[in-house]
ZADO-1210 file (C-alpha; in nm, 4 decimals, padded with zeros to 6 digits):
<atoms>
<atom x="-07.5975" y="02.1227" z="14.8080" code="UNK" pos="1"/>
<atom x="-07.3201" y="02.2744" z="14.6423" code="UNK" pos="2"/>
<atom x="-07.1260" y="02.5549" z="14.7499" code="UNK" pos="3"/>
<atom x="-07.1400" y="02.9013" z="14.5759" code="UNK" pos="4"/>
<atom x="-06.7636" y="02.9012" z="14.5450" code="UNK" pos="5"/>
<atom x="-06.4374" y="02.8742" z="14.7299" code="UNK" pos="6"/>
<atom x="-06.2566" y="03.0684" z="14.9755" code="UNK" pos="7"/>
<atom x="-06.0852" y="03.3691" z="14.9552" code="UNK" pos="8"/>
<atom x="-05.6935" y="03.4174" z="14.8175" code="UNK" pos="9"/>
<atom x="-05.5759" y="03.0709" z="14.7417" code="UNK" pos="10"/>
<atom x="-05.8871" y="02.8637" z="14.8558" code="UNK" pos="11"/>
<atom x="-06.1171" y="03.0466" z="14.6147" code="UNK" pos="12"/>
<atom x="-05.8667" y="03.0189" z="14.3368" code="UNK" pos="13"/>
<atom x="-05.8803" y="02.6327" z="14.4226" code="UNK" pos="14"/>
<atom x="-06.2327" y="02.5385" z="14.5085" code="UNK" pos="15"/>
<atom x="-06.3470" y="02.8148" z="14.2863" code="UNK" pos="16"/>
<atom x="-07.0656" y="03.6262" z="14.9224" code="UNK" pos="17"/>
<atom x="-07.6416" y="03.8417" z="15.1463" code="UNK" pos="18"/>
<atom x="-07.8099" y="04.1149" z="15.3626" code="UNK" pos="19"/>
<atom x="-07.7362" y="04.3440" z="15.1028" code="UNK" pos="20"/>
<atom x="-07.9533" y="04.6340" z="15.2321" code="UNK" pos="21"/>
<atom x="-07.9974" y="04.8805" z="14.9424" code="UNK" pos="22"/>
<atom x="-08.2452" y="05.0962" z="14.7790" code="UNK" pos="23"/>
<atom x="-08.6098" y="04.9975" z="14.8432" code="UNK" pos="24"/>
<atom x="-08.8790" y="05.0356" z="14.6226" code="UNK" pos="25"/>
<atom x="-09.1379" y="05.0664" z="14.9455" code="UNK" pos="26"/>
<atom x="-09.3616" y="04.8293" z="15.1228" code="UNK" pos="27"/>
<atom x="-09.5449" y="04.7446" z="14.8116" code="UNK" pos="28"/>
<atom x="-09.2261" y="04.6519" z="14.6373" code="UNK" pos="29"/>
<atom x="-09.1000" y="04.4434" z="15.0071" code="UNK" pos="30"/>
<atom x="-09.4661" y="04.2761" z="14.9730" code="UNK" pos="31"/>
<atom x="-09.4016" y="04.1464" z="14.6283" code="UNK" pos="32"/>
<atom x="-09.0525" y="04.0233" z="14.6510" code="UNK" pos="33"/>
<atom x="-09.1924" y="03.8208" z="14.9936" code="UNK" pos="34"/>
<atom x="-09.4786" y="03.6578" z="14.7769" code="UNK" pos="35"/>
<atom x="-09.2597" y="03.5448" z="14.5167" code="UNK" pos="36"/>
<atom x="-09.0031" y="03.4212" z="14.7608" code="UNK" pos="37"/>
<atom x="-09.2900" y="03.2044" z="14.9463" code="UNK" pos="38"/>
<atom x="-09.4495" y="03.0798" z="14.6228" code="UNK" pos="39"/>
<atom x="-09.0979" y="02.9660" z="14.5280" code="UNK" pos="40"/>
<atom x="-09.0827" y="02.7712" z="14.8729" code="UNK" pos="41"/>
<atom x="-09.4029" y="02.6113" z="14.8021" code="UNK" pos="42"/>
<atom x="-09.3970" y="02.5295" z="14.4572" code="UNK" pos="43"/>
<atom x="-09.0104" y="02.5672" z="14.3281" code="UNK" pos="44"/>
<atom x="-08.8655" y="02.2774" z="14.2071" code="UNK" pos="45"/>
<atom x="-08.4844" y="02.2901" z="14.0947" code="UNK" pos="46"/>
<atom x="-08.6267" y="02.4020" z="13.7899" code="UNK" pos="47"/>
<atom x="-08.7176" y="02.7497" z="14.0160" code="UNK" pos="48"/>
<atom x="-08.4857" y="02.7580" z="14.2877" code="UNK" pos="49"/>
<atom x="-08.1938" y="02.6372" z="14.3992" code="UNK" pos="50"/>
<atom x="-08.0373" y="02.6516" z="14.7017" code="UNK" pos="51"/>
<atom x="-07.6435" y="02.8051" z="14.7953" code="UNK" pos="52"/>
<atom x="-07.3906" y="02.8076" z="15.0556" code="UNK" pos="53"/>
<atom x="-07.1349" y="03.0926" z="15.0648" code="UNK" pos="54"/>
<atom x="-06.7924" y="02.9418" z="15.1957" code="UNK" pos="55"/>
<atom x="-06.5963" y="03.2371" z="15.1506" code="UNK" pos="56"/>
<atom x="-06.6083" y="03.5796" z="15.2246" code="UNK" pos="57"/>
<atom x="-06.5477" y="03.7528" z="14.9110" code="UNK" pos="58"/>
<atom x="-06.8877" y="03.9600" z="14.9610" code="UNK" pos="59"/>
<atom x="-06.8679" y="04.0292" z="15.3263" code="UNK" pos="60"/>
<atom x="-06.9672" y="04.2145" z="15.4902" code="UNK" pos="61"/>
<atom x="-07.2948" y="04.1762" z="15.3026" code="UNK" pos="62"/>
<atom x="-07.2728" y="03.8298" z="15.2642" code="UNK" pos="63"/>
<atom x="-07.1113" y="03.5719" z="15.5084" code="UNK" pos="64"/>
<atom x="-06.9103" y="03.2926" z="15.5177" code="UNK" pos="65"/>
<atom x="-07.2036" y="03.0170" z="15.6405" code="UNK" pos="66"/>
<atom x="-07.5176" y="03.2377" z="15.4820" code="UNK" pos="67"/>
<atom x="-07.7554" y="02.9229" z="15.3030" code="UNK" pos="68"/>
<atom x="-07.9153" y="03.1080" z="15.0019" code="UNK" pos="69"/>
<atom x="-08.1987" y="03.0465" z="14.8239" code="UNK" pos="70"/>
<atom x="-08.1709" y="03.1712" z="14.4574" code="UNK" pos="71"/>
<atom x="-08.4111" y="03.2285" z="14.2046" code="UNK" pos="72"/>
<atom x="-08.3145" y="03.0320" z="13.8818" code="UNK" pos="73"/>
<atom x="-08.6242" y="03.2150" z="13.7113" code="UNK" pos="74"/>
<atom x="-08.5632" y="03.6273" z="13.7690" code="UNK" pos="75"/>
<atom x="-08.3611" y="03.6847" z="13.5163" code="UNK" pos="76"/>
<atom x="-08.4501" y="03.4040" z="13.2710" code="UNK" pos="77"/>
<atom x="-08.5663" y="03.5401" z="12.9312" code="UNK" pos="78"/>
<atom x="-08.9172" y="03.5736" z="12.8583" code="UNK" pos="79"/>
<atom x="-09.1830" y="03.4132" z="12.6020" code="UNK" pos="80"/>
<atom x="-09.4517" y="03.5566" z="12.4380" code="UNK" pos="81"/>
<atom x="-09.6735" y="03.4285" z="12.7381" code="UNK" pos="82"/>
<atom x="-09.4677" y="03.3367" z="13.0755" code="UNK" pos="83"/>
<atom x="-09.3657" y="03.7423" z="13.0487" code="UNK" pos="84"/>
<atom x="-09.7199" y="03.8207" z="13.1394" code="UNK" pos="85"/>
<atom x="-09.7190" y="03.5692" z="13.3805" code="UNK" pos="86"/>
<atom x="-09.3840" y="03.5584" z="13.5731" code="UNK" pos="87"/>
<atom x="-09.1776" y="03.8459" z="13.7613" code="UNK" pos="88"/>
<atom x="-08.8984" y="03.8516" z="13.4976" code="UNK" pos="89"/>
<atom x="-08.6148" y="04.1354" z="13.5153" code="UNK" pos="90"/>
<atom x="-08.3343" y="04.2310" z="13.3167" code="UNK" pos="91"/>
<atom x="-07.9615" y="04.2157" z="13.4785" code="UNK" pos="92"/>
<atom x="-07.9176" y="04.5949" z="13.6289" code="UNK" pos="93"/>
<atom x="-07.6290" y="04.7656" z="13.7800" code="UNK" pos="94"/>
<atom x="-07.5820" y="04.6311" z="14.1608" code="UNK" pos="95"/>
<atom x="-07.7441" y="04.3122" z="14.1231" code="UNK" pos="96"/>
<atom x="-07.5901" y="04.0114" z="14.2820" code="UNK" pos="97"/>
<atom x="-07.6329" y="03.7157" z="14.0742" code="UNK" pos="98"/>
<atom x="-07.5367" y="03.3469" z="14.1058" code="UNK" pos="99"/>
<atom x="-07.3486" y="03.2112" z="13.8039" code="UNK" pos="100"/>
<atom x="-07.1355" y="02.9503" z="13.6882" code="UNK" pos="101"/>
<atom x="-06.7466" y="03.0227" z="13.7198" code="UNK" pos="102"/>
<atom x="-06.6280" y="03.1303" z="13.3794" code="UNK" pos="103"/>
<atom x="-06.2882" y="02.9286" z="13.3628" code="UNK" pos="104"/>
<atom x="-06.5191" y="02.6045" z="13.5581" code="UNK" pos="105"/>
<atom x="-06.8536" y="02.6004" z="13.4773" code="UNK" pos="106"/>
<atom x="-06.8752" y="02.2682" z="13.7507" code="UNK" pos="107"/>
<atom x="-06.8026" y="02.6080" z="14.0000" code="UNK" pos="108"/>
<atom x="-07.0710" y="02.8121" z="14.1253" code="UNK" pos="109"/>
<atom x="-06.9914" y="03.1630" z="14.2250" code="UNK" pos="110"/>
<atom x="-07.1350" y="03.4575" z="14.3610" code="UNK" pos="111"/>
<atom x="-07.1110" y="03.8405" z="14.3033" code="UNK" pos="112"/>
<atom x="-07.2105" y="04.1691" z="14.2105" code="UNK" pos="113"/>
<atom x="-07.2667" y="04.3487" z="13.8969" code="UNK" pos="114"/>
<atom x="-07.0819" y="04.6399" z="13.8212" code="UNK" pos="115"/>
<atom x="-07.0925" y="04.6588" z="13.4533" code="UNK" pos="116"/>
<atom x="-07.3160" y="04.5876" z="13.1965" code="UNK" pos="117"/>
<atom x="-07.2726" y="04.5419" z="12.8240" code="UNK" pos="118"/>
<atom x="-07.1104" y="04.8683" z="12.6685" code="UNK" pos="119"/>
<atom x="-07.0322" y="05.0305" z="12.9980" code="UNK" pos="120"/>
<atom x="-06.6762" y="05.1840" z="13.0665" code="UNK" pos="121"/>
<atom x="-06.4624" y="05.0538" z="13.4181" code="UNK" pos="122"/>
<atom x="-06.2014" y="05.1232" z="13.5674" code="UNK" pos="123"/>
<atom x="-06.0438" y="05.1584" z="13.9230" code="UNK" pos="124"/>
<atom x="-05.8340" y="05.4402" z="14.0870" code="UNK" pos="125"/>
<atom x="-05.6701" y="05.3483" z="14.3830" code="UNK" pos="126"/>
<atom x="-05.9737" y="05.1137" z="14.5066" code="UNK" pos="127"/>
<atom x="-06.2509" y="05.3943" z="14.3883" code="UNK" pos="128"/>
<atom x="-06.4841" y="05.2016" z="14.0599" code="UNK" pos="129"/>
<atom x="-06.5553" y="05.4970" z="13.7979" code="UNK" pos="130"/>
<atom x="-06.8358" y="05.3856" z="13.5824" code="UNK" pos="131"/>
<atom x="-06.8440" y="05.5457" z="13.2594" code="UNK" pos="132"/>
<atom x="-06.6148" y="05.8449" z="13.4004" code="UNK" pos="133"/>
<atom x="-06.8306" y="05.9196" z="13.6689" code="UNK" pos="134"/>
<atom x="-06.6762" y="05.8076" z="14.0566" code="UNK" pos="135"/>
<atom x="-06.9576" y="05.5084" z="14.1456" code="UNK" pos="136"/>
<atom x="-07.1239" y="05.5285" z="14.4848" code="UNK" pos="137"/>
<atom x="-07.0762" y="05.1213" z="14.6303" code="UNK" pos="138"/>
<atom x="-07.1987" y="05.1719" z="14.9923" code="UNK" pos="139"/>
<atom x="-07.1887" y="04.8122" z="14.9855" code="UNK" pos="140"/>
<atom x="-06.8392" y="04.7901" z="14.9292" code="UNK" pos="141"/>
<atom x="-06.5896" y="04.7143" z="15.1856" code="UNK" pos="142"/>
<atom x="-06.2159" y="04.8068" z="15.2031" code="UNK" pos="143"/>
<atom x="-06.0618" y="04.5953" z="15.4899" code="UNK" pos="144"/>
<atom x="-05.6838" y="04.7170" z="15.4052" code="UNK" pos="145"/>
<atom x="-05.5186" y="05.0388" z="15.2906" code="UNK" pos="146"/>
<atom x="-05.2372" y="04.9105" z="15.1230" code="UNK" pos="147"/>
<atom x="-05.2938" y="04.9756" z="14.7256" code="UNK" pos="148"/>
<atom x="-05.2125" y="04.7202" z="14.4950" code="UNK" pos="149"/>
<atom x="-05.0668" y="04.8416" z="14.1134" code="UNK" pos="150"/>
<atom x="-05.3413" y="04.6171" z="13.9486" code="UNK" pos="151"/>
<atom x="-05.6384" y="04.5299" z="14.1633" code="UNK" pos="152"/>
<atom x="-05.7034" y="04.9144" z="14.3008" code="UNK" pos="153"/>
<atom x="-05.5599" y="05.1028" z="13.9729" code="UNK" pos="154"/>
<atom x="-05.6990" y="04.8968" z="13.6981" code="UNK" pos="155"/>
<atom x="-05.6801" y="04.7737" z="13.4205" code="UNK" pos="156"/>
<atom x="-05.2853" y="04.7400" z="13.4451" code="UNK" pos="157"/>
<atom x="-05.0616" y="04.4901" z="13.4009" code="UNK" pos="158"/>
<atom x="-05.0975" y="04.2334" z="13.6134" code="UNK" pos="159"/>
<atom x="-04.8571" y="04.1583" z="13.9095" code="UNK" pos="160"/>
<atom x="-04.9857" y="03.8281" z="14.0110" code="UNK" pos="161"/>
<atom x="-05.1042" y="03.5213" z="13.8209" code="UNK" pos="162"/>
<atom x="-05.4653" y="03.5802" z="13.6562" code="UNK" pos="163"/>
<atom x="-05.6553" y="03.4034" z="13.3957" code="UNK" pos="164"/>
<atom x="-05.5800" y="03.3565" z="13.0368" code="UNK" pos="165"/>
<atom x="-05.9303" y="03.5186" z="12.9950" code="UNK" pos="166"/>
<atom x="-05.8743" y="03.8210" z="13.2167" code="UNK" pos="167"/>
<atom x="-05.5396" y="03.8147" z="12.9628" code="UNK" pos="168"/>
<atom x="-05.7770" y="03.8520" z="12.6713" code="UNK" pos="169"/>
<atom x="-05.9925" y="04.1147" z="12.8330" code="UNK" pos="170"/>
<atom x="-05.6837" y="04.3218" z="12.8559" code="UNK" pos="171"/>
<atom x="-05.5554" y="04.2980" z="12.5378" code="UNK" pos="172"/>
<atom x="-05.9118" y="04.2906" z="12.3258" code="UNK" pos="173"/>
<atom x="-06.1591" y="04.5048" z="12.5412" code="UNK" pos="174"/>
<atom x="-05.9593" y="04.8450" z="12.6916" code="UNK" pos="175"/>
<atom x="-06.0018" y="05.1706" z="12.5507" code="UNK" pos="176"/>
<atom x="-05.8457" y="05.4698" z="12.6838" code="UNK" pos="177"/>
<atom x="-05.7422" y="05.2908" z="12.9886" code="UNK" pos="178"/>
<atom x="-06.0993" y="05.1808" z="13.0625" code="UNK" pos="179"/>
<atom x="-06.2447" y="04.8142" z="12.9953" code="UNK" pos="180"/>
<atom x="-06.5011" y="04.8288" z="12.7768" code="UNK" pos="181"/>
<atom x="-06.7885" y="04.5049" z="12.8685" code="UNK" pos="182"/>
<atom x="-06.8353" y="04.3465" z="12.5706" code="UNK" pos="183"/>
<atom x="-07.2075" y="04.2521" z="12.3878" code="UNK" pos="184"/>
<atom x="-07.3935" y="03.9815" z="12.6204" code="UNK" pos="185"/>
<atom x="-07.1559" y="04.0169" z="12.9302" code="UNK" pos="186"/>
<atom x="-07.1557" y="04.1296" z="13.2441" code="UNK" pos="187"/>
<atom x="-06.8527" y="04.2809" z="13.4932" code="UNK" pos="188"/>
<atom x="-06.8940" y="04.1880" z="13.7864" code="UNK" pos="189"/>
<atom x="-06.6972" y="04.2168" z="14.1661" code="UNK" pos="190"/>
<atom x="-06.7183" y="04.1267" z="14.5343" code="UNK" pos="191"/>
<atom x="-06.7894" y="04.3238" z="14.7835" code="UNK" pos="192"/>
<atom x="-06.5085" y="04.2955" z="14.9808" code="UNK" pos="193"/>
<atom x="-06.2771" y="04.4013" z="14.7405" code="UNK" pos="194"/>
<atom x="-05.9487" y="04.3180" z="14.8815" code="UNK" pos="195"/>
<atom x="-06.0413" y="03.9330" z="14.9324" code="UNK" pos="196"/>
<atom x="-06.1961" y="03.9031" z="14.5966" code="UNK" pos="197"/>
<atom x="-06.1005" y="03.6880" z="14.2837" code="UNK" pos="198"/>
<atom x="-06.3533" y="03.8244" z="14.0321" code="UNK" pos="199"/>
<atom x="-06.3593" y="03.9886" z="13.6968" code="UNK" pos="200"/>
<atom x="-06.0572" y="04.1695" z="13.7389" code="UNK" pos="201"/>
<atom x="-05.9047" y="03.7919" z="13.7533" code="UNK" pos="202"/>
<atom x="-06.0525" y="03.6016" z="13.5673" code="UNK" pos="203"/>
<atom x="-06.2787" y="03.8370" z="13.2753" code="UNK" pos="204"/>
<atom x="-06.6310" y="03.8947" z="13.1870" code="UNK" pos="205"/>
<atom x="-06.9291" y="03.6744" z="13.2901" code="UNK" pos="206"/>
<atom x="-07.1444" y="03.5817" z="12.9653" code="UNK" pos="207"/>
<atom x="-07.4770" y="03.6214" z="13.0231" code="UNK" pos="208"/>
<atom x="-07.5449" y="03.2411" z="12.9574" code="UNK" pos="209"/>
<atom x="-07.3406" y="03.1649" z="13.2499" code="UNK" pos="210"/>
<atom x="-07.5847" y="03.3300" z="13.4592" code="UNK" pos="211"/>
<atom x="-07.7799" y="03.0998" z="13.7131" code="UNK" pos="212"/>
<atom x="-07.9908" y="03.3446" z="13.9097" code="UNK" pos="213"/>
<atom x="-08.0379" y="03.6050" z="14.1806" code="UNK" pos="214"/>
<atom x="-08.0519" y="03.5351" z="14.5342" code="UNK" pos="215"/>
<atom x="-08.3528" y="03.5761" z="14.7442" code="UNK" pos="216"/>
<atom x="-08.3144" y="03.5441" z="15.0860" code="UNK" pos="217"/>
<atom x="-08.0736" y="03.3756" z="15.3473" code="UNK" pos="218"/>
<atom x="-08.2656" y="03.1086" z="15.4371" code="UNK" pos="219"/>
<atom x="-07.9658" y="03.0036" z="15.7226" code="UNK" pos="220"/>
<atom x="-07.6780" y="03.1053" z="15.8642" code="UNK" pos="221"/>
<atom x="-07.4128" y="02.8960" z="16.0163" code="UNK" pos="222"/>
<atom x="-07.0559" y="03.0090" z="16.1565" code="UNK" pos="223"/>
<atom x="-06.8562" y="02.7220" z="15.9920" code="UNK" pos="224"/>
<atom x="-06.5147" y="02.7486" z="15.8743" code="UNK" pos="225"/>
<atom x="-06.4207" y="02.7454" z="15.5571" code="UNK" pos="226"/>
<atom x="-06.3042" y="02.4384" z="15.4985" code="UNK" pos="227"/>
<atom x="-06.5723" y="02.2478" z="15.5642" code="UNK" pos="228"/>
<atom x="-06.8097" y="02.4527" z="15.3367" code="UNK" pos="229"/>
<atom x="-06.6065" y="02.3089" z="14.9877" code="UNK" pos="230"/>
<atom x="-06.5532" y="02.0411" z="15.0801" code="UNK" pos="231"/>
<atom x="-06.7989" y="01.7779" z="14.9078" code="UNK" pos="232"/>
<atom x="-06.9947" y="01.5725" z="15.1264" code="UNK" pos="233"/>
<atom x="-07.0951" y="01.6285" z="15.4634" code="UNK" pos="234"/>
<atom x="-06.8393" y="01.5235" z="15.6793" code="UNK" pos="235"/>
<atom x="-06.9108" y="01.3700" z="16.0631" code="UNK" pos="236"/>
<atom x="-06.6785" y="01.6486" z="16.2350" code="UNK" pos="237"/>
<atom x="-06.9331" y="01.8735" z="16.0846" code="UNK" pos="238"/>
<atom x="-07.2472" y="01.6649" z="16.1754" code="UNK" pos="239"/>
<atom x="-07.0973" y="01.6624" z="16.5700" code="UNK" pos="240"/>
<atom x="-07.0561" y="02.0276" z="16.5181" code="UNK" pos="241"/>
<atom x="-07.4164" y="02.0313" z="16.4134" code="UNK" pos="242"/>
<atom x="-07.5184" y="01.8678" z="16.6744" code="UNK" pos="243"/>
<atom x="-07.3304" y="02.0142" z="17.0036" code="UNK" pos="244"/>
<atom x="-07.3806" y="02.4071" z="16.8320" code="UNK" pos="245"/>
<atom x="-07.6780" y="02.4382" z="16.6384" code="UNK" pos="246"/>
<atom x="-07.8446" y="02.7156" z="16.8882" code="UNK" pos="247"/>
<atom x="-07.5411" y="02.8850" z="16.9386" code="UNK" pos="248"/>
<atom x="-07.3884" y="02.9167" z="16.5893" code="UNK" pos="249"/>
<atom x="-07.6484" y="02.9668" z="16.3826" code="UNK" pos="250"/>
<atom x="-07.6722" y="03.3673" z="16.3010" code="UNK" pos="251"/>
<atom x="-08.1120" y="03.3617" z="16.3609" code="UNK" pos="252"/>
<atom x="-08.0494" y="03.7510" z="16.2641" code="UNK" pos="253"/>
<atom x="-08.0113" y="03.6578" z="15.9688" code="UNK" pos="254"/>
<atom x="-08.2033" y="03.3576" z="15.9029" code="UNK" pos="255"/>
<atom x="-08.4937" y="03.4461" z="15.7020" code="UNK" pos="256"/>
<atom x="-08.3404" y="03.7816" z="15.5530" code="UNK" pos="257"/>
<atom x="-08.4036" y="03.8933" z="15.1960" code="UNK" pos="258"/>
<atom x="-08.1511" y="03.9588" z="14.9904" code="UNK" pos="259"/>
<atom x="-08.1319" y="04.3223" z="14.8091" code="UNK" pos="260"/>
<atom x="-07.9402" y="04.4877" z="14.5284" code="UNK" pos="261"/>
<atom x="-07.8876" y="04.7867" z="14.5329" code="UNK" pos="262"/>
<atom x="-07.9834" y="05.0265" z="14.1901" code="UNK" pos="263"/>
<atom x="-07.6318" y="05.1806" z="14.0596" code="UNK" pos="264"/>
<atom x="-07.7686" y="05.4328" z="13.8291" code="UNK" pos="265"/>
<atom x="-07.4986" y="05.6114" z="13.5604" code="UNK" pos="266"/>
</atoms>
């Protein structure tokens, strides 16, 4: 299995989030997403779904260091002339979290949310998003510090840390009036904890081809550090702790928990 992507700060840079409770559309719409996450479990393939371990916690509190994800590699896959009749496809929307591969390493596999679409307007204000001028309500986001930093809570700025040559070009090619501007066939997207997050702001937009899929449901959660999360392989000090603390680490409150987006209108 591979991991969703590396920790936060340095680890995330180097290896490189989901209860997300959030608008519902009722029990009908809870009924549906249930039946399409159980015929995935019956019939899904790697072709449908893949399964993904977050090792960091750039999308706490929603998601969790530990969570095991199952993702569906077919919601947001674009439609024929038949399989649109047939299967549940959507298009990207605001507050989705979505399962991609890592811009700069396409061998990495991250995880966030979207904030922007194609043609919207973003920027942030000491920590608050404005979407298109308007102040964005995130109820999903979480502030874990006050202290403001000159680019990640006011941006776009000029960067006072080390970012990608492609958050470089988004600086220079794609703001307007001190707002980025998400280009044709991308996608802006952030964690949730937005302190401990290396995401668009770092690194630029993710192209819609890049996209993998949208997570389901946390199909386990384990309290394991870090470390031995990217790591590749399993490793026997994490078989023993397998073994001696499978009852007593494993988060059953969340095991089994569907994942939801929540619907940022603008």
């Amino acid at each position: 299995m591979a991991p969703a992507e590396a920790s936060t700060g340095e680890q995330e840079a180097q290896a490189g989030s989901e209860e997300a409770a959030g608008s519902s559309d009722g029990p009908r719409g809870a009924i549906a997403e249930w039946t399409i996450t159980i015929l995935l479990l019956l019939f899904g393939t790697t072709t449908l779904v893949q399964a993904f371990v977050i090792p960091t916690g750039s999308m706490e509190d929603n998601l969790l260091i530990g969570d095991h994800l199952l993702v569906d590699k077919l919601a947001f896959a674009p439609p024929g002339a038949v399989s649109r009749f047939l299967l549940p496809y959507t298009p990207v929307r605001r507050g989705d979290i979505i399962v991609f591969r890592y811009p700069v390493d396409i061998r990495q596999t991250f995880v966030k949310r979207v904030i922007g679409l194609p043609g919207d307007r973003i920027r942030l204000a000491n920590k608050q998003v404005y979407l298109n001028g308007t102040l964005l309500d995130e109820p999903f986001k979480f502030n874990k510090t006050r202290y403001i930093d000159s680019y990640r809570d006011n941006f776009p700025s000029d960067p006072n840390t080390r970012v990608d040559d492609r958050a470089l070009e988004m600086l220079e090619q794609n703001v307007l009036g001190g707002e980025v501007v998400v280009p044709p066939d991308c996608y802006f997207a952030m964690g949730d904890n937005r302190d401990s997050s290396l995401d668009s702001r770092y690194w630029g937009f993710v192209p819609r081809a890049n996209i993998i899929g949208k997570p389901l449901l946390i199909y386990w959660s384990y309290d394991a550090p870090t470390e031995r999360l990217v790591s590749s392989g399993i490793s026997f000090e994490h078989l023993m702790d397998l073994a001696r603390n499978f009852f007593t680490k494993t988060r059953w409150k969340r095991t089994f928990m569907l994942i939801r987006g929540y619907d940022l209108k603008n």
